[in-house]
N, C-alpha and C positions, 0 to 999 in steps of 0.2 A: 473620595468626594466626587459629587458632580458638581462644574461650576458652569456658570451663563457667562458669557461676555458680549455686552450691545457697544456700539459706537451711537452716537446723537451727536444733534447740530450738525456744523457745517463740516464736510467733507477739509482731509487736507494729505499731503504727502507723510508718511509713518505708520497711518493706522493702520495700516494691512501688517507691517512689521511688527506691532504690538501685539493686534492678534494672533500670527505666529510666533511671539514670544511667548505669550499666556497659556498659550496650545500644546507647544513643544514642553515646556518646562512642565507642566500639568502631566502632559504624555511621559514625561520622562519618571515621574512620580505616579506611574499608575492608576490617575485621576481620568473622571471623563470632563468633555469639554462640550458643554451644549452653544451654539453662535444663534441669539436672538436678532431677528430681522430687523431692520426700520427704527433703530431705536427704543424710544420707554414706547412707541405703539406695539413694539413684537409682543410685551410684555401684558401690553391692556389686552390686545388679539390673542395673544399665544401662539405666536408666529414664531418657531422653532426651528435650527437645521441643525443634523450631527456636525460637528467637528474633528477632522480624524486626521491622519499623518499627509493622507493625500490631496485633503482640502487644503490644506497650509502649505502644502509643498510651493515653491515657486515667486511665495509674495513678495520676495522684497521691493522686485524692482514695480511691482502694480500702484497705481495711484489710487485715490478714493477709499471705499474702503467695499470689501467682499460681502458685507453683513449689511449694506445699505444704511439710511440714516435719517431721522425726522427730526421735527420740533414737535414734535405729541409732548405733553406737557399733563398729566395722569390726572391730575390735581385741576384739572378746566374739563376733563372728560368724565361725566355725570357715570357715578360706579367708575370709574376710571382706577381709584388708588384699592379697590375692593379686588378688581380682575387680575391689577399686577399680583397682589401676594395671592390669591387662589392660582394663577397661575404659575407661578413661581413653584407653590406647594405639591400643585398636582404633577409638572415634570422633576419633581424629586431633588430642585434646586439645592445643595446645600451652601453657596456664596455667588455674589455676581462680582464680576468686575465690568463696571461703567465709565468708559473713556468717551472725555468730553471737556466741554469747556464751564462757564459758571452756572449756565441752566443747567446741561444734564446733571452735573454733580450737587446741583444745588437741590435738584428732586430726591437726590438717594439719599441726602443727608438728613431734610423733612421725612422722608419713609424710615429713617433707621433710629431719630429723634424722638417718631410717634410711634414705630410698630417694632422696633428694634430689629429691622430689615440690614440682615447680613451685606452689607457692599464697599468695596471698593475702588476706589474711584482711581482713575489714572488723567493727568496732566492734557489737554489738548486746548489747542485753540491758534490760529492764524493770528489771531490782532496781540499775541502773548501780554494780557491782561489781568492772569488769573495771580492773585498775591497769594505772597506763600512759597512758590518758587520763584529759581531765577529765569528761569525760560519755558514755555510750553512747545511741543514737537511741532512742528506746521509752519509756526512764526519765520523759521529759519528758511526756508525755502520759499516763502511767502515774501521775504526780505530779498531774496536773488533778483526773483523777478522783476520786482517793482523796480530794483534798483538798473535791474539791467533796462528795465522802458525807458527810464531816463536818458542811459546812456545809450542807448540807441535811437531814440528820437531827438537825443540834444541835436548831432550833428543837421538834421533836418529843419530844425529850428534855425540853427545858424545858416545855411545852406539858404533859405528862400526869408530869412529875418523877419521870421516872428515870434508872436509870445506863443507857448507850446503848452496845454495843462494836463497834467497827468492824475485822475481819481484813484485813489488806494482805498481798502477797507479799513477798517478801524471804527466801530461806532462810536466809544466815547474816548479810547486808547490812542494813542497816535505812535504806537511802535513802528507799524511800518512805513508812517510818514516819513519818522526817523529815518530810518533806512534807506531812503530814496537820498536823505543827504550825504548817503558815503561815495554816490557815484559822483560827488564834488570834491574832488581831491587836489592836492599840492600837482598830479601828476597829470590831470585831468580835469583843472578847473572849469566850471562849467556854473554864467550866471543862474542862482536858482533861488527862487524861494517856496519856504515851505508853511505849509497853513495847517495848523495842529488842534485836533478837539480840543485841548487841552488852554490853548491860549482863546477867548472869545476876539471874534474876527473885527478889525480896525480899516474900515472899507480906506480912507483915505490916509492910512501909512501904508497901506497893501498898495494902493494905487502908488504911490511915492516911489517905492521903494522896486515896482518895476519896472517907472519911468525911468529911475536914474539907471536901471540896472539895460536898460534896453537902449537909451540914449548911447552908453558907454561901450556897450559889445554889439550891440546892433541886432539884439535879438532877447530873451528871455527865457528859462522852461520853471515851469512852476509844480509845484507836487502838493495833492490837498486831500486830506481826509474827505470819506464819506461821512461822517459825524462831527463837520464844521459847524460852529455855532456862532449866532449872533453875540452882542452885549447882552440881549435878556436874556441868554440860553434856549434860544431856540435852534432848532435844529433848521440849517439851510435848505435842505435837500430832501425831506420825507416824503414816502412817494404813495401815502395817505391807508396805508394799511398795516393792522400789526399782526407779530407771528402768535401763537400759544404762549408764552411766556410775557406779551406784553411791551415787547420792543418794536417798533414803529419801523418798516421796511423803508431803509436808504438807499440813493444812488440817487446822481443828477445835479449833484453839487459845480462838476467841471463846467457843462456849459453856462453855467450861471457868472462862473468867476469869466468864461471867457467874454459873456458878454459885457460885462463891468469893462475889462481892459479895452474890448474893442468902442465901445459906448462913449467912453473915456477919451481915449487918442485917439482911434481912428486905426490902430495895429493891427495887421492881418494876424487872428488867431486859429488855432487849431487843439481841440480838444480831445482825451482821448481816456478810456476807462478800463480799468484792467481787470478788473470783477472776475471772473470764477479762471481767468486766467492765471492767476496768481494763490489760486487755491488747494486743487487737486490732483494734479499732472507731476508724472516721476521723471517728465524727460531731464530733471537737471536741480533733481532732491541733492541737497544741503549731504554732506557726508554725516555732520555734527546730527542731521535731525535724524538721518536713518540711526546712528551708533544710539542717542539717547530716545528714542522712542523703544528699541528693542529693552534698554536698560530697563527703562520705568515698567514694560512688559512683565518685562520677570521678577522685578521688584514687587509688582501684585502682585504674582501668585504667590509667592513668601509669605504674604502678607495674609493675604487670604488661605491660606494652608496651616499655618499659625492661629486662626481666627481671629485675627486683629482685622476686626470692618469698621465701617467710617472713618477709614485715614485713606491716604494717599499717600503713594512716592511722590516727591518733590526732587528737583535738579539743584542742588548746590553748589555757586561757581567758590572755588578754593584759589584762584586764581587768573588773572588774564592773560600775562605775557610770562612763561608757557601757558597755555590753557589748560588749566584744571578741573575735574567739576568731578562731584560723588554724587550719590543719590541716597537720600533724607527721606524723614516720614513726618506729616502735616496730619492735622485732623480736617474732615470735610466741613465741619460744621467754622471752624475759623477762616476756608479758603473758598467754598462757594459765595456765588454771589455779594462777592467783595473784587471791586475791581481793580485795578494797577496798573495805573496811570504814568504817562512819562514825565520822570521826577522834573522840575522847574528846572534844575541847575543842568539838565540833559540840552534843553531849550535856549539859544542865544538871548539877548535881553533883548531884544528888538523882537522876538517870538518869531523869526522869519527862515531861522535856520537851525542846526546840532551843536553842540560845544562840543570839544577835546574829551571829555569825559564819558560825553555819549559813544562817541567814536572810538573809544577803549571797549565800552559794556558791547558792542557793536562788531566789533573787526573780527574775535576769532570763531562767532557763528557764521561770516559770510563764506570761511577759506576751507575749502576743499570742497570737489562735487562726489556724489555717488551716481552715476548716469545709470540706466537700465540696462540691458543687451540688446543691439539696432542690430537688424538684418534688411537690407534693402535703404537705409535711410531712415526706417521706422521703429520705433518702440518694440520690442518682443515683451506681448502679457503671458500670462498662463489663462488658459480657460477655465471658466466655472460650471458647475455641476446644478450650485444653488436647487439639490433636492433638502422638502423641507421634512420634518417629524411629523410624523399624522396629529393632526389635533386631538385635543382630551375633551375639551370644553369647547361647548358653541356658543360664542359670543359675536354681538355684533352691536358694537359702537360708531357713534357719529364724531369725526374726529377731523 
């Protein structure tokens, strides 16, 4: 067999491990591995590079991912879903595997719906959104950090006594809002509230609830989705542009909450945004994301070697305390573009913080790190090569 493997959407910490799982396992079976550039654009383009033992050598500890990554969306690009399958056909594709979040997988599933396009799709996404499984790879490292802003700007907050606000991603999920409330513990209590897509925003219980919280400690830090929304559901924060797929480009929520508080009382604020911080970087990958990102690797290729396309490996938690978890198989067409929301009962009833229960689904993705190898103080990557396949086809789209 020859198989393609693209990354789309947003960069995160695992993807390079995937693709060394897909590559190796492939390799180990005799198979070749073609790596499509840029997402579903390699695929419009026909933007190809070999895949070989020495390209993969070295990834675990690399963040981002080797293969580069878009939001090309085939299906808004005029001939766009024409050039994927002639492309496909022409480098002698016989399966792809497409790791991503609910756009990319959500396009393989329409291609394989309408053209009966060979693909399987693998688990990813930061804001872990995607239903269907229990976790997506990224989410967990995505979780550290945020949680670690908290607890490293609390002290600063308390220290000069102000309200402090921290922006996390999350368009309409509030997973890793969630997660900024673990660094509020028995051990570690730390006045916090948190503002979730998921609950529509109550300016004057939010105002409330930081008075009393700031009156009492002398200070405040607060944690707020990118994908805050009012009572009509509007979005707080859109920064008046969409991507390919139709989702409107966020960020800019924090200073807005800060000026409410400041506008309000009069509290010195400080705002602060963790944006691609908290997305692509291996200095301090989740151990859980590297070990289940490799799983679900090699779970495609099984998968794909078998001929079973339009599924996914999926993560199944088997248990919390020990931590359990197997890996399942989903169809694409039930888990794309279906999103997974943080359940109500995850949510205090006040909508301002996590219950006990979140803090179970929560505790054993945060423990243990997989760090990279540092020499000097700094990350050791491997270098890339990134030579590409001569093209077959001249194509050139507006994208």
């Amino acid at each position: 067999m020859k198989v393609g493997v693209l990354t789309g959407g947003g960069d995160c910490p695992g993807l390079n491990a995937v693709i060394r799982a897909v590559s190796r396992r492939l390799f180990a079976r005799g198979h070749d591995v073609v790596g499509i550039r840029e997402g579903w654009r390699g695929l419009v383009d026909g933007r190809f590079e070999p895949l070989g033992p020495r390209e993969v050598s070295g990834l675990l500890p690399r963040g981002g991912t080797i293969l580069g990554t878009s939001r090309t969306n085939p299906y808004r690009v005029e001939g766009g879903v024409d050039a994927v399958l002639e492309h496909f056909r022409t480098e002698g594709l016989d399966a792809l595997v497409a790791i991503g979040g609910e756009d990319t997988l959500g396009v393989g599933a329409q291609l394989h719906a309408e053209h009966e396009f060979p693909v399987v799709g693998v688990p990813k996404t930061i804001d872990n959104d995607l239903s269907g499984t229990d976790y997506t790879f990224g989410f967990d490292t995505a979780v550290n950090i945020a949680m670690e802003a908290i607890d490293r700007l609390h002290t600063t907050a308390e220290s000069h006594h102000r309200a402090l606000i921290v922006e996390v991603m999350g368009r309409h999920a509030g997973w890793i809002t969630a997660a900024v409330g673990m660094a509020d513990d028995a051990r570690t209590p730390i006045p916090l509230v948190l503002l979730f897509p998921e609950v529509p925003f109550d300016e004057g219980a939010f105002l409330a609830r930081v008075d009393a919280l700031t009156q009492e400690h002398g200070y405040c830090c607060i944690g707020v989705s990118e994908g805050l929304s009012n009572a009509q559901g509007k979005l707080m924060a859109e920064a008046g542009t969409r991507d390919a797929f139709g989702h409107a480009q966020l960020g800019g929520v924090a200073p807005r909450i800060a000026a409410l508080v400041r506008n309000r009382f009069g509290y010195r604020c400080h705002w602060a945004v963790a944006d691609y911080l908290q997305r692509a970087a291996r200095h301090i990958a989740s151990k859980v994301d590297v070990e289940q990102a490799y799983a679900v690797g090699k779970a495609a290729v099984e998968l794909a070697v078998k001929g079973r396309t339009a599924v996914m490996p999926v993560i199944v938690r088997k248990s919390d305390r020990p931590y359990r978890w197997t890996i399942g198989t989903g169809l694409l067409k039930d888990i794309a573009n279906r999103e997974k929301m943080v359940p109500r009962d995850f949510i205090t009833t006040d909508g301002f913080h996590i219950t006990p229960r979140c803090r179970r689904y929560l505790a054993p993705l945060i423990a243990g790190e997989d760090p990279p190898p540092f020499k000097e103080g700094l990350p050791v990557y491997v270098k890339l090569r990134n030579a590409p396949v001569r093209q077959k086809l001249r194509t050139e789209f507006k994208i």
